[in-house]
Backbone bond lengths (Angstrom), bond angles and torsions (degrees), N, CA, C in turn:
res aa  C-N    CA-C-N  psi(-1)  N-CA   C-N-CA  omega(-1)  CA-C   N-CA-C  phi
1 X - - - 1.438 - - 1.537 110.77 -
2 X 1.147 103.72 -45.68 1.813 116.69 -176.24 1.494 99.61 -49.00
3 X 1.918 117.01 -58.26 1.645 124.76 176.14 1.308 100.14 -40.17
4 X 1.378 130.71 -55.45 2.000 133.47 -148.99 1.837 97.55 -69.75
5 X 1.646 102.87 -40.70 1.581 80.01 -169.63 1.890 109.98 -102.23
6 X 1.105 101.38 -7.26 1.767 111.76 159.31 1.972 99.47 -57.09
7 X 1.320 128.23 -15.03 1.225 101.72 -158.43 1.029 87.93 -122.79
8 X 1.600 124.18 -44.34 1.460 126.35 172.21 1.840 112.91 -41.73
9 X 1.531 110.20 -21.68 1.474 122.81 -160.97 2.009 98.97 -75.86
10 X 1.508 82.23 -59.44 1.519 103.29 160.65 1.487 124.70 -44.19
11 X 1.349 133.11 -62.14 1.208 140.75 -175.92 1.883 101.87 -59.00
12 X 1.403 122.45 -53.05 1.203 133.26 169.58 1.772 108.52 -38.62
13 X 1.838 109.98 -77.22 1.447 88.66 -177.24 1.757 129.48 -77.30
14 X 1.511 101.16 6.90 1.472 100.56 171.05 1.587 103.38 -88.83
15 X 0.920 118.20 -8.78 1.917 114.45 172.35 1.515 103.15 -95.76
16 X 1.674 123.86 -33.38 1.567 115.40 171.74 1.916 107.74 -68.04
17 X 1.085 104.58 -31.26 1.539 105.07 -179.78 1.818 111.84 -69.62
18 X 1.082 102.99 -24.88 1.617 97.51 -170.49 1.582 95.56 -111.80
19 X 0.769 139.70 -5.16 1.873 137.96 106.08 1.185 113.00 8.66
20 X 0.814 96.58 -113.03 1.586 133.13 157.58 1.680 114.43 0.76
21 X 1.009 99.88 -91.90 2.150 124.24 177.84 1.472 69.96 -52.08
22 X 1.553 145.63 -103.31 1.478 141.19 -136.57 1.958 100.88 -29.73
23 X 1.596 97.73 -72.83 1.537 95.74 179.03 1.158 123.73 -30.64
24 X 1.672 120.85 -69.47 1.613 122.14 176.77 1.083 115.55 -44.89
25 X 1.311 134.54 -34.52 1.800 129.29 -160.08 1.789 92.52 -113.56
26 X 1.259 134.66 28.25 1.103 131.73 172.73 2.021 100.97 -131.41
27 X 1.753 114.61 -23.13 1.213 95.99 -173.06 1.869 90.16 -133.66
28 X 1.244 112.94 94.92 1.893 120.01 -159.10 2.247 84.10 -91.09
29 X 1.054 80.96 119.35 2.016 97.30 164.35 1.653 99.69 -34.75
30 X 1.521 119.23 125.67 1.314 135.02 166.60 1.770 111.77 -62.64
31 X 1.114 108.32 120.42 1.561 124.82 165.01 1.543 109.97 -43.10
32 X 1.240 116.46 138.57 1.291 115.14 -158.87 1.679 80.27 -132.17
33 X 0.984 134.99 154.77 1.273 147.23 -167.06 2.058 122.78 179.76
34 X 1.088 116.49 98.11 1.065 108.50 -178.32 1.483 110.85 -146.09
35 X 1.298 115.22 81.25 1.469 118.23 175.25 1.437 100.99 -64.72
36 X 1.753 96.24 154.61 1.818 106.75 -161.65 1.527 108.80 -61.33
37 X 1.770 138.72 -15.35 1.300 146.48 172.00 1.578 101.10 -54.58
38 X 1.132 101.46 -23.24 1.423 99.80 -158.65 1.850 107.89 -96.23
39 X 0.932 96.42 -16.99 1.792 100.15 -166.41 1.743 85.62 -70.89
40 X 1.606 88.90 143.73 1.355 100.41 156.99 1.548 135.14 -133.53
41 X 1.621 98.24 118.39 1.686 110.39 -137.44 1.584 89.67 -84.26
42 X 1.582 111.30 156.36 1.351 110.07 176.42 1.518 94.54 -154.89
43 X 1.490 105.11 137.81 1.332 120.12 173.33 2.040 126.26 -41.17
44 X 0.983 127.79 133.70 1.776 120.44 -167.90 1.710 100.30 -85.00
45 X 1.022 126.26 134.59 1.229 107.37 -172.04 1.551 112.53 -79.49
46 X 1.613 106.05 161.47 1.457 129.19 166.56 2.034 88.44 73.16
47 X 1.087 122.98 30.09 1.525 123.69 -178.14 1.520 92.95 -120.87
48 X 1.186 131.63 1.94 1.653 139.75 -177.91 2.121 99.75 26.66
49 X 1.401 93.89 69.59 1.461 99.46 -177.56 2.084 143.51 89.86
50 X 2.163 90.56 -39.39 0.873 101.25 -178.91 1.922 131.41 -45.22
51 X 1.540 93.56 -39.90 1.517 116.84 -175.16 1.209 105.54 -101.33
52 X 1.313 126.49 103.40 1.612 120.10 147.80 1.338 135.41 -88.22
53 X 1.252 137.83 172.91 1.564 145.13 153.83 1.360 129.26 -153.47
54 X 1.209 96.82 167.98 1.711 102.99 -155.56 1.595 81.02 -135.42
55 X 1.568 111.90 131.47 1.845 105.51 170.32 1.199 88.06 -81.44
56 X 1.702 129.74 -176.45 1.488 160.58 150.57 1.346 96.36 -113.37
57 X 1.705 113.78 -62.56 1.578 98.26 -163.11 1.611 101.12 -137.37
58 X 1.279 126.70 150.94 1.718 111.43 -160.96 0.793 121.65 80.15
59 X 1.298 105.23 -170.57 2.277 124.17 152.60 1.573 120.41 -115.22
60 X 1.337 124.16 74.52 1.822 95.95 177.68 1.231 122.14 -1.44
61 X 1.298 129.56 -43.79 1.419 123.88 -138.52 1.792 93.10 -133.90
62 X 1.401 110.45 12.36 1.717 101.24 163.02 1.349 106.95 -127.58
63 X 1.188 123.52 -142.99 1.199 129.47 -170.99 1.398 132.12 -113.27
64 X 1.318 102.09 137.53 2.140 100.20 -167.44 1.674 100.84 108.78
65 X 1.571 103.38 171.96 1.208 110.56 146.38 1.294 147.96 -20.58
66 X 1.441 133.50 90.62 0.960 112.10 157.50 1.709 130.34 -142.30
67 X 1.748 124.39 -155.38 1.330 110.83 -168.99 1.514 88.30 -148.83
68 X 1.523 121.96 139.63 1.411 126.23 161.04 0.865 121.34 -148.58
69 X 1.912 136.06 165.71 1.278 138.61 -170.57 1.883 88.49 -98.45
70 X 1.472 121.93 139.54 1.345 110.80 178.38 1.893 86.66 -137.00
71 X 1.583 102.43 131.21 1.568 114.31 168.10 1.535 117.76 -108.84
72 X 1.278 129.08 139.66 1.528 148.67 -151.19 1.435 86.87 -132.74
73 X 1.279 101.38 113.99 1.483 109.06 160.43 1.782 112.07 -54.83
74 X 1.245 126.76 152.18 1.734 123.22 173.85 1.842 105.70 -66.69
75 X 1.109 101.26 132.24 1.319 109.05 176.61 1.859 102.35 91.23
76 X 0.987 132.61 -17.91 1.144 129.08 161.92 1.543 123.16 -44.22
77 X 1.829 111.72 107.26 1.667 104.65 163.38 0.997 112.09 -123.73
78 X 1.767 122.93 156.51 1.049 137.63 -150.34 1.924 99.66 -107.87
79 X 1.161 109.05 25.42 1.810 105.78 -165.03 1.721 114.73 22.08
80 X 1.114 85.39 174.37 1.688 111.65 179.80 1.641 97.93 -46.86
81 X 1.635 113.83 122.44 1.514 117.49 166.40 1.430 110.75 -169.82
82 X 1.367 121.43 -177.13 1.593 117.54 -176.81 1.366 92.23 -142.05
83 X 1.670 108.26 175.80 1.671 107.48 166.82 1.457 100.36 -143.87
84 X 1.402 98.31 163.60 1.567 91.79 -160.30 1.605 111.58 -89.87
85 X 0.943 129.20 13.58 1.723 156.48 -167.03 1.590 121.41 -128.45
86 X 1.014 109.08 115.05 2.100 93.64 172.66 1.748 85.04 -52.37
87 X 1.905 64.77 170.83 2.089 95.58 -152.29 1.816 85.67 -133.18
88 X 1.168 127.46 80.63 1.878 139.00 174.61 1.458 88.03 -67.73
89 X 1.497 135.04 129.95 1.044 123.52 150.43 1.808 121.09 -163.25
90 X 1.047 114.36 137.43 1.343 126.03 -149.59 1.809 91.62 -85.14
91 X 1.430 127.09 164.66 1.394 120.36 152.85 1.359 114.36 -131.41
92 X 1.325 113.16 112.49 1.474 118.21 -173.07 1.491 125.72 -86.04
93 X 1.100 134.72 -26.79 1.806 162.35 118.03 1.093 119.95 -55.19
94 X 1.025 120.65 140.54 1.602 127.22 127.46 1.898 99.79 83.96
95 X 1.368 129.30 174.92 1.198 129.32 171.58 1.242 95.94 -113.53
96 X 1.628 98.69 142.27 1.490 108.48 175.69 1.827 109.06 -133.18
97 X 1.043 109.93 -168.16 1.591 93.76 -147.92 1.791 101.82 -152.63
98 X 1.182 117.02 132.47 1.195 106.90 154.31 1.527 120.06 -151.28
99 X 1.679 101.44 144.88 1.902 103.79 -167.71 1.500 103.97 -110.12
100 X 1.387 115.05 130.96 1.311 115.31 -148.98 1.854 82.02 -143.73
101 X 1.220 123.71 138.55 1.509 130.40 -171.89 1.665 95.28 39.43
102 X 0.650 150.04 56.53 2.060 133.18 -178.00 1.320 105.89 60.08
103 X 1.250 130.17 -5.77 1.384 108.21 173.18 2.052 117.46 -97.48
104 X 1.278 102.38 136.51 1.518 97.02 -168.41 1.682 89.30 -113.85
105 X 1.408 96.54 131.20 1.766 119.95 166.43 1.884 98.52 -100.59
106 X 1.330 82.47 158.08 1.375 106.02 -168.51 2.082 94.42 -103.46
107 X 0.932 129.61 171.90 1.641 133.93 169.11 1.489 104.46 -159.20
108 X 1.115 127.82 71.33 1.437 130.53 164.95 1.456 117.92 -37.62
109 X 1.120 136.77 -178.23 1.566 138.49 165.97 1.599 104.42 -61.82
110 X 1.058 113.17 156.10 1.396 109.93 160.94 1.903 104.44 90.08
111 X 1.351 106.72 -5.78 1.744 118.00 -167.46 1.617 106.00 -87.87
112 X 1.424 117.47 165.57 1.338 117.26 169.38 1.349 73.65 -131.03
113 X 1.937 87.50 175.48 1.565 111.24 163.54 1.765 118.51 173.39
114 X 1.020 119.05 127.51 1.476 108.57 -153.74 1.655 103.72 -119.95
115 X 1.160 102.78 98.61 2.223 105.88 -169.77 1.873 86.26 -61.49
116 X 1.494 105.85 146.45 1.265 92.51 162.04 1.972 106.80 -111.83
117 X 1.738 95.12 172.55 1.784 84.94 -157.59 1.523 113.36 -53.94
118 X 1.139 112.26 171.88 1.567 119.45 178.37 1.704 122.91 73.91
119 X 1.157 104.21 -10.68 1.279 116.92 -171.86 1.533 133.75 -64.25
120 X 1.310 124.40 79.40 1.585 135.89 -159.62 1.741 105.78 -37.82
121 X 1.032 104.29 104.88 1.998 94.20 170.08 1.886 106.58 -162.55
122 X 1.171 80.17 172.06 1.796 97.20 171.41 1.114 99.34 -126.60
123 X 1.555 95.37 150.52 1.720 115.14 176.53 1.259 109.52 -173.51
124 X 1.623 122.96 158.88 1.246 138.53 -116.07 1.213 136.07 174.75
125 X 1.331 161.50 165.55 0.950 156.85 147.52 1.162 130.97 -71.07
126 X 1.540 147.79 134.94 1.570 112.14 170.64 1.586 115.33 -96.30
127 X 1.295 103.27 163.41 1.519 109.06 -169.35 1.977 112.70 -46.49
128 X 1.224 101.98 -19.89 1.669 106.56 -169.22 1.494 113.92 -34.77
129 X 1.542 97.81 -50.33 1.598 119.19 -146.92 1.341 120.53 -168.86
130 X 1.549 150.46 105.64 1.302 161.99 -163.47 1.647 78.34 -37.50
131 X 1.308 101.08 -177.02 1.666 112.99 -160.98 1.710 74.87 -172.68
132 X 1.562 97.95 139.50 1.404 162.26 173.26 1.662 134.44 -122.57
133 X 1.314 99.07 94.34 1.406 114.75 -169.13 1.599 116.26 -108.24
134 X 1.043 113.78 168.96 1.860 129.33 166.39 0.668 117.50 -141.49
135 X 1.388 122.83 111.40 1.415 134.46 177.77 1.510 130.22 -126.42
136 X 1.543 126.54 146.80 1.105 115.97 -170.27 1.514 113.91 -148.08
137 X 1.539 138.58 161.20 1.657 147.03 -167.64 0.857 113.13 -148.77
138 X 1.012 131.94 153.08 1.725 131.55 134.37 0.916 112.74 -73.70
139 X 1.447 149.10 18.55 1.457 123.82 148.34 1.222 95.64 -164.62
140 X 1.615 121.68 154.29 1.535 110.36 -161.80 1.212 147.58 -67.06
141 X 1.302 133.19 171.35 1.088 129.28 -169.67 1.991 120.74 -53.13
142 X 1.583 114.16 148.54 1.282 87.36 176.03 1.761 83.37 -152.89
143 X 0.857 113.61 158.45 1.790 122.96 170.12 1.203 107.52 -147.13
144 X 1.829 101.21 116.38 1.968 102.73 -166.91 1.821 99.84 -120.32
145 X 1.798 114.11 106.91 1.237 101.45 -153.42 1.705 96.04 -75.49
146 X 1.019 90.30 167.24 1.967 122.26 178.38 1.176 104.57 -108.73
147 X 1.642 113.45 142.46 1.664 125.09 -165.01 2.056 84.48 -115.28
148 X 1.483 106.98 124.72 1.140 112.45 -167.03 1.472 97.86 -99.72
């Protein structure tokens, strides 16, 4: 009896394993491709221009997952607010900025930095140079301002 279900055990994960390999080599990850001609940038609302974005993957601004390039005019701040999601986000342009208890960090190009949710701060661009970001969620974007 011990042999029947030692083999039955066997027969089971050699049919979950070839499962498995069938799925992956039947559904291969979609090519994602979006040279910068291609992005299509659209104004953030109630920012009368300052804030743009471009999705990659998703919608910022619907629901689920997603990933976008977002541009800050220079001198652009976002006042006192939180979001209800960590905020992962790369800065590819420009210095961008955020003041968190009174203390203000700087994020040059080339910076990461990941707000986690709930987190009271301002942030911004500095006047130098428009700023160019990447940013991404699992579920969309939201900015809920705070009365300081």
């Amino acid at each position: 009896m011990k042999a029947l279900k030692t083999s039955l055990f066997g027969l089971i994960l050699t049919a979950s394993a070839t499962t498995v390999v069938a799925q992956s080599e039947t559904e291969p990850e979609a090519l994602i491709s979006l040279p910068n001609s291609t992005l299509q940038w659209q104004a953030v609302p109630n920012t009368n221009g300052a804030v743009t974005y471009a999705n990659t993957e998703g919608d910022i601004f619907g629901k689920g997952d997603y990933s976008a390039f977002v541009t800050f005019k220079a001198g652009t701040d976002n006042g006192l607010h939180t979001h209800s999601q960590s905020l992962p986000t790369v800065v590819l342009k420009g210095t961008f900025y955020a003041v968190i208890d009174k203390v203000r960090t700087e994020y040059p190009a080339g910076s990461y930095y990941k707000l986690p949710a709930n987190l009271v701060h301002e942030s911004g661009c500095t006047a130098a140079a428009d700023c160019l970001l990447f940013q991404y969620q699992a579920d969309n974007f939201d900015l809920v301002p705070v009365k300081g």
